[in-house]
C-alpha positions in Angstrom: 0.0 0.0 0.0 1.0 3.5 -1.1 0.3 6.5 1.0 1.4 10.2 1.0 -0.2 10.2 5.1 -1.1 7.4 7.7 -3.8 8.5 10.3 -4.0 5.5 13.0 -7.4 6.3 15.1 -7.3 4.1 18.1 -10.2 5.8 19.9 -9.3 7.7 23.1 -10.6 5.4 25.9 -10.8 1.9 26.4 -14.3 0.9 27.4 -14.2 -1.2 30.3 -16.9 -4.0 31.1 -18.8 -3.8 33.9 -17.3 -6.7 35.8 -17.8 -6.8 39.9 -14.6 -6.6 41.2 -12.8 -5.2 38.3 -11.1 -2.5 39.7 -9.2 -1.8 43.3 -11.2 -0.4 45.6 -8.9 2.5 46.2 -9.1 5.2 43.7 -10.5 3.0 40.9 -7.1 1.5 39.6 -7.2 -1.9 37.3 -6.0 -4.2 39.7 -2.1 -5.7 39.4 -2.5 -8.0 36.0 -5.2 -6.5 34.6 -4.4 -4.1 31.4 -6.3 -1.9 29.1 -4.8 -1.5 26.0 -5.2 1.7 24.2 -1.5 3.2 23.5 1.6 1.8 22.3 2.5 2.1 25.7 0.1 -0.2 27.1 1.3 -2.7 24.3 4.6 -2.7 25.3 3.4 -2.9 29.1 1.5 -5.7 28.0 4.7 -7.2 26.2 6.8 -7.0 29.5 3.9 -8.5 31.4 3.7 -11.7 29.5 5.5 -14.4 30.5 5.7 -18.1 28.4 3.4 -20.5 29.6 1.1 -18.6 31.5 -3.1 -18.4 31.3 -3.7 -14.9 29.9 -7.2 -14.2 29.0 -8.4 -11.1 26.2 -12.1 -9.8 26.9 -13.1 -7.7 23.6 -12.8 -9.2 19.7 -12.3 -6.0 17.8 -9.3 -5.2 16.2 -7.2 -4.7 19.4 -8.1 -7.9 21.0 -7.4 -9.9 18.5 -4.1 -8.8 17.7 -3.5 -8.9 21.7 -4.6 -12.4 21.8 -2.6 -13.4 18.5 0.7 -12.0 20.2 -0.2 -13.5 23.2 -0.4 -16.9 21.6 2.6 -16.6 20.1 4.7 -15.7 22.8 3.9 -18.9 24.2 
């Protein structure tokens, strides 16, 4: 593909399920192990965070959760 500009349009916040216990009680902070992915930087968070062999689970099958899940997978 041949293009002059790319615009990449993420969206601007993750939308969150409305899962009892998702988030810590204090100050409404994703508990440890639990990530949003929105930003490069929470892909590369996500990266350091994932470790071979362990259960990892990816709620959401747009665009971002699948690619999540398909790098997940592949590390292992």
């Amino acid at each position: 593909l041949v293009y002059d500009v790319l615009v990449l349009a993420t969206g601007a916040e993750p939308v969150l399920p409305p899962l009892r216990g998702l988030f810590t009680s204090e100050g409404g902070e994703l508990p440890a192990g639990v990530r949003a992915l929105r930003t490069l930087d929470d892909c590369l968070a996500l990266r350091e965070a994932a470790r071979p062999g362990l259960p990892a689970v990816v709620v959401g099958g747009g665009p971002l959760g699948v690619s999540a899940a398909r790098a997940l997978a592949s590390r292992g």
